[in-house]
C-alpha atoms as a printed R data frame, in Angstrom:
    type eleno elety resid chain resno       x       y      z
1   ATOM     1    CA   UNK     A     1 -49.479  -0.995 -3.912
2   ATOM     2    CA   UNK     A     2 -50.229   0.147 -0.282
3   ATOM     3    CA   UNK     A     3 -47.891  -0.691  2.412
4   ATOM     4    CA   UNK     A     4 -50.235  -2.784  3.878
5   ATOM     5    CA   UNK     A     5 -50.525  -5.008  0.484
6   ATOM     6    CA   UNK     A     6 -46.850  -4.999  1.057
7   ATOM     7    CA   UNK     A     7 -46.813  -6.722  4.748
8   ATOM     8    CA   UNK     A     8 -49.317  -8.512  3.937
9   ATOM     9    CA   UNK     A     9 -47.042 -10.470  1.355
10  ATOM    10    CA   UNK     A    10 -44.351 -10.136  3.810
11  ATOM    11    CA   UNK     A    11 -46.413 -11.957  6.375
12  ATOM    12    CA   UNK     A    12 -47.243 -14.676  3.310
13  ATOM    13    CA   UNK     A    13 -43.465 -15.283  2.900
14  ATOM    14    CA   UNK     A    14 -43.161 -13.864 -0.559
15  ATOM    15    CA   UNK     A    15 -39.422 -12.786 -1.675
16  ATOM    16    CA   UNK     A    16 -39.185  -9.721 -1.069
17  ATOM    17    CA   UNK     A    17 -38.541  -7.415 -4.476
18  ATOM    18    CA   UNK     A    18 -34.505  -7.034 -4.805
19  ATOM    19    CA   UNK     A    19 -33.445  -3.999 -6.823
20  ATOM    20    CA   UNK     A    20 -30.563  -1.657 -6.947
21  ATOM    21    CA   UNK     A    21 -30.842   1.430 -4.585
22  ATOM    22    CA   UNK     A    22 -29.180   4.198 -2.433
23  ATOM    23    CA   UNK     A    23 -29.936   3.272  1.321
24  ATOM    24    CA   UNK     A    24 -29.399   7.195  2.011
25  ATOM    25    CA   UNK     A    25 -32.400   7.271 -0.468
26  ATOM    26    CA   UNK     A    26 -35.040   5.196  1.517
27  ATOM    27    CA   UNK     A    27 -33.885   7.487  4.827
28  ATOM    28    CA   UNK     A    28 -34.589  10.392  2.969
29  ATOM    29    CA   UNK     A    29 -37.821   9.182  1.565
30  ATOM    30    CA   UNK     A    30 -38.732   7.468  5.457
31  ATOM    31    CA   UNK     A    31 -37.989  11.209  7.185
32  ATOM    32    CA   UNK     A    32 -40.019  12.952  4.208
33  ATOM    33    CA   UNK     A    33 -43.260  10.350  4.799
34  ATOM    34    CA   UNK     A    34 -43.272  11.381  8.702
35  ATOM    35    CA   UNK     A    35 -43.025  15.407  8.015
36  ATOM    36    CA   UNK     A    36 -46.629  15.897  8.825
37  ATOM    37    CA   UNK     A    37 -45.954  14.300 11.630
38  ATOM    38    CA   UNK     A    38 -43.155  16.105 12.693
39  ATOM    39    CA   UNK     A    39 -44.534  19.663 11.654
40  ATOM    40    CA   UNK     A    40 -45.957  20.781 14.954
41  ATOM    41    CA   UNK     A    41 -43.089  19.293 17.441
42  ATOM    42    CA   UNK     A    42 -39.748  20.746 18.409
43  ATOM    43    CA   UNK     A    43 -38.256  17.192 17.418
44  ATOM    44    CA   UNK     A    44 -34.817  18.434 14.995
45  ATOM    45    CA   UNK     A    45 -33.738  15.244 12.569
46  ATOM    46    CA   UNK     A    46 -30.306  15.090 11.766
47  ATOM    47    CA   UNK     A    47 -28.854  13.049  9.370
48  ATOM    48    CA   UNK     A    48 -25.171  12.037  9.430
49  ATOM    49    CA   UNK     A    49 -24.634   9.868  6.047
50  ATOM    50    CA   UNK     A    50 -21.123   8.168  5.335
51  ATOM    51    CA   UNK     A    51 -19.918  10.336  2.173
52  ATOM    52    CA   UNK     A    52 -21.357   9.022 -1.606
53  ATOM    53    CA   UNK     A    53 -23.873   6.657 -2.182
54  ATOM    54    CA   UNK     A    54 -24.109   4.117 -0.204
55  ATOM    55    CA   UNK     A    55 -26.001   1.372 -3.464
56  ATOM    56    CA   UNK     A    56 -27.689  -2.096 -2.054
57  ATOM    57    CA   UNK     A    57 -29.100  -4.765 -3.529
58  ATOM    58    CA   UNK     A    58 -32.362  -5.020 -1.404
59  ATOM    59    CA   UNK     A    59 -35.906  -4.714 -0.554
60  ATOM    60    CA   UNK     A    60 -36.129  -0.695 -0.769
61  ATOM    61    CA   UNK     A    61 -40.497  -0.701  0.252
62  ATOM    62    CA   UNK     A    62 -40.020  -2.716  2.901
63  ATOM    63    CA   UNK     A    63 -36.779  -1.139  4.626
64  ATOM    64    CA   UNK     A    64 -38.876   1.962  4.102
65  ATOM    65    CA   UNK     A    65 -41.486   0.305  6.383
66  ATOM    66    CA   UNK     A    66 -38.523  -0.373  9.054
67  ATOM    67    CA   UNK     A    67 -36.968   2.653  9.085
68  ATOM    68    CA   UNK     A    68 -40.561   4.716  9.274
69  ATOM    69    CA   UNK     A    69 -41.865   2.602 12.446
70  ATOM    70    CA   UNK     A    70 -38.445   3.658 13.804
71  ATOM    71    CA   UNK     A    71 -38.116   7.509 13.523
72  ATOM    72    CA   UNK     A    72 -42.400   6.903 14.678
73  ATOM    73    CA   UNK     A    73 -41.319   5.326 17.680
74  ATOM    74    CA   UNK     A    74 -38.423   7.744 18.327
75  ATOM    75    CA   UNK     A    75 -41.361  10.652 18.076
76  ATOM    76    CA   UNK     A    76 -43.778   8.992 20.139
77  ATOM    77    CA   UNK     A    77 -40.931   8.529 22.742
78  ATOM    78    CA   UNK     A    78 -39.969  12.030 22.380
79  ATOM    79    CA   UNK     A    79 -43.257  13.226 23.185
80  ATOM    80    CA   UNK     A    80 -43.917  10.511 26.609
81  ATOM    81    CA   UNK     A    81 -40.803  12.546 28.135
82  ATOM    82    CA   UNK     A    82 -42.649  16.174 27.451
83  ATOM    83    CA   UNK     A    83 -39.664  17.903 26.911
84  ATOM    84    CA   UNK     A    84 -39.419  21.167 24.789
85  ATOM    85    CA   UNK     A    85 -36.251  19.601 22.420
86  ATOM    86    CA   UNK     A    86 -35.709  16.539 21.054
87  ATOM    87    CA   UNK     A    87 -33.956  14.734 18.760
88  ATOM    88    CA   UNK     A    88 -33.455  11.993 16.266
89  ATOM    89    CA   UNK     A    89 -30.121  11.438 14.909
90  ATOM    90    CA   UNK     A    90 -29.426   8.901 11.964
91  ATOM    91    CA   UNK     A    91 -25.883   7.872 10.892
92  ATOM    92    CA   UNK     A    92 -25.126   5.238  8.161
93  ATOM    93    CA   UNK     A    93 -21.889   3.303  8.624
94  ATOM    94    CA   UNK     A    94 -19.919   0.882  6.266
95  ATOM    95    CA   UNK     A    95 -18.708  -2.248  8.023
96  ATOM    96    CA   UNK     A    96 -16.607  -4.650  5.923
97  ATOM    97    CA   UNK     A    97 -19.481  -5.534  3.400
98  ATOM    98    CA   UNK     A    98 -21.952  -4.204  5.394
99  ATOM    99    CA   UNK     A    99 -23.697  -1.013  6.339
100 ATOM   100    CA   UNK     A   100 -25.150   0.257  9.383
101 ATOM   101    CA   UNK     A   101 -28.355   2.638  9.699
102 ATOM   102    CA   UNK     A   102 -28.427   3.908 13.559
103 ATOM   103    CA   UNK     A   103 -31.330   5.806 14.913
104 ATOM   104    CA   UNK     A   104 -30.779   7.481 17.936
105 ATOM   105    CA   UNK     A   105 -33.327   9.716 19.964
106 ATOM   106    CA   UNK     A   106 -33.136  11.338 23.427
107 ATOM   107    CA   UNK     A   107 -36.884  10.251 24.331
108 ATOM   108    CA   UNK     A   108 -38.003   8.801 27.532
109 ATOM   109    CA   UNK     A   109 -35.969   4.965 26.818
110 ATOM   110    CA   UNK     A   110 -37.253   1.444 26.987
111 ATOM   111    CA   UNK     A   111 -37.460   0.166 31.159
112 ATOM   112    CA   UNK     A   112 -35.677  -2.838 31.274
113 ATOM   113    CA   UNK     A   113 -37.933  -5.421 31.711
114 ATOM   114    CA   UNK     A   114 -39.574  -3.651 28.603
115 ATOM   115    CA   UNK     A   115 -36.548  -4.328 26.623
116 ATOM   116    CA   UNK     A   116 -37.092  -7.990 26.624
117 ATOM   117    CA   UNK     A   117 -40.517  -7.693 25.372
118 ATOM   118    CA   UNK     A   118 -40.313  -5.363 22.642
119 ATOM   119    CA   UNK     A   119 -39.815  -7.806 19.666
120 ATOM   120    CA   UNK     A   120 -42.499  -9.850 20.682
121 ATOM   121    CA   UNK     A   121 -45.959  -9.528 18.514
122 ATOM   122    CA   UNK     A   122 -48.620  -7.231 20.049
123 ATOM   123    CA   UNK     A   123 -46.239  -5.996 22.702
124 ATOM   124    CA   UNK     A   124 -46.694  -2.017 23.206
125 ATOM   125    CA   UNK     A   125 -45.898   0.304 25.704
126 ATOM   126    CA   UNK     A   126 -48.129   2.789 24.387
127 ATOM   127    CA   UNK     A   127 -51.695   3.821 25.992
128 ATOM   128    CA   UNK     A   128 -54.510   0.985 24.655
129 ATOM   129    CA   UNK     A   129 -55.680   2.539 20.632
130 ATOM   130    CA   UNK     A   130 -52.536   4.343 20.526
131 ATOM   131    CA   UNK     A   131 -50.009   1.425 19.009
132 ATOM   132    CA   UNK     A   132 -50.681  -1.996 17.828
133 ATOM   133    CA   UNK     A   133 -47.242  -4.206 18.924
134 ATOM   134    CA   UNK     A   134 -46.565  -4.911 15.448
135 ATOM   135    CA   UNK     A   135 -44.294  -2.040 14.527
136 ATOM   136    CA   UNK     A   136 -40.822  -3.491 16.203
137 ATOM   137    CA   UNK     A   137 -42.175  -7.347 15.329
138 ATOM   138    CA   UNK     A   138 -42.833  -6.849 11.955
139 ATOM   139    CA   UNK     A   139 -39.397  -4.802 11.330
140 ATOM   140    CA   UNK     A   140 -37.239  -7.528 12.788
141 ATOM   141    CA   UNK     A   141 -38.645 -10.012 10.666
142 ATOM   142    CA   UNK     A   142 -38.164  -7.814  7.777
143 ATOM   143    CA   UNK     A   143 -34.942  -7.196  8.507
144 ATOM   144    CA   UNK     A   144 -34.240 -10.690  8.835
145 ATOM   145    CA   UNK     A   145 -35.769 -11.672  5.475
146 ATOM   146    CA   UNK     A   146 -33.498  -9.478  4.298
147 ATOM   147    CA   UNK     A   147 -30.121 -10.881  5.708
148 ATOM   148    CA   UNK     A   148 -29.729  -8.183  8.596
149 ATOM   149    CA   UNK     A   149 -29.534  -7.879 12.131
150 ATOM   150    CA   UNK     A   150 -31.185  -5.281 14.633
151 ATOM   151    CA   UNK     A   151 -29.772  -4.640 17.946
152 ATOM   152    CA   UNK     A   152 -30.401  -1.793 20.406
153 ATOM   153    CA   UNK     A   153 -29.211   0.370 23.564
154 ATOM   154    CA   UNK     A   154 -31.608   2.170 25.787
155 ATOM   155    CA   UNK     A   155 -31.183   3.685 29.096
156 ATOM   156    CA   UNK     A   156 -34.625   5.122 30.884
157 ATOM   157    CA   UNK     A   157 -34.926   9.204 30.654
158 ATOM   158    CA   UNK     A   158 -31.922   9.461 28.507
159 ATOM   159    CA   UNK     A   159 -33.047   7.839 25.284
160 ATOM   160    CA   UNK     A   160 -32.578   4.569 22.581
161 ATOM   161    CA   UNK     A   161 -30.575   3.829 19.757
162 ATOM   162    CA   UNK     A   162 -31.388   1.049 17.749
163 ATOM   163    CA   UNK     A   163 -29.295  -0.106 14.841
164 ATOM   164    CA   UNK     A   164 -29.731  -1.805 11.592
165 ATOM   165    CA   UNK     A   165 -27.192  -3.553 10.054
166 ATOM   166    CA   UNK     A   166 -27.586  -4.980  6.314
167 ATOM   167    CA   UNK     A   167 -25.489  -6.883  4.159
168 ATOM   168    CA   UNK     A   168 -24.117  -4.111  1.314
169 ATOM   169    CA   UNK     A   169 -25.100  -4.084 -2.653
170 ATOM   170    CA   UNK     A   170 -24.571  -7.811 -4.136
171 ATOM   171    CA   UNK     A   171 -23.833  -6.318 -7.383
């Protein structure tokens, strides 16, 4: 099934498809999707995963779909500050009986009156046929559906981190 098939039962309200995973997994998997992407830019990933797995009981597809529209976003805001370097770094954190999936890049940041915006549907700061305001919509509500909570930091021409958290494996 595409991942469009997949939002598109998102968007319908279906339960999302619970299964037994590795979060470091669907990171992996995320980064690996977006390495065309990333093979003609100076942009250096780095990963900082809590030791072991780190096993959920989840939606694995569509955290997938979260965690790719944020290291896209983190590239695309890379790029706006047309710098030589940049840099995404993702850390997962266990908190009580939940973990925490950061992803922190020093692009160009979100302005603040931007920053109260950017959940809303259709809401892009990107150049008209270059983003469609769903990415940062969509991924809230999955993350939602999902028992989760995203929250974020940003500070103009130094960069954003926005975190995930999710409830741990229920098994």
């Amino acid at each position: 099934r595409s991942i469009t098939h997949e939002l598109l039962d998102f968007a319908r309200g279906s339960t999302p498809a619970l299964t037994e995973f590795d979060i470091h997994d669907v990171i992996r998997d995320s980064i690996s999707f977006l390495k065309p992407e990333l093979k003609h830019t100076h942009i250096e990933i780095d990963t900082q995963f809590m030791p072991g797995p780190v096993l959920m009981k989840s939606d694995p597809k569509l955290l997938e779909q979260v965690f790719v529209n944020f290291i896209t976003n983190a590239i695309h805001a890379i790029r706006s500050k047309a710098e030589d370097k940049g840099y995404i770094r993702i850390k997962t954190l266990s908190i009580n009986s939940d973990v925490e999936i950061s992803f922190e890049d020093n692009g160009i940041g979100i302005t603040e009156e931007n920053q109260k915006k950017i959940f809303q549907l259709f809401f892009s700061t990107k150049d008209p046929g270059k983003g469609t305001g769903l990415g940062l919509s969509i991924s809230q509500n999955i993350v939602k559906k999902l028992g989760g909570t995203i929250s974020f930091d940003s500070k103009v021409g130094v960069g954003t981190n926005f975190t995930v958290r999710l409830p741990l494996s229920q098994v």
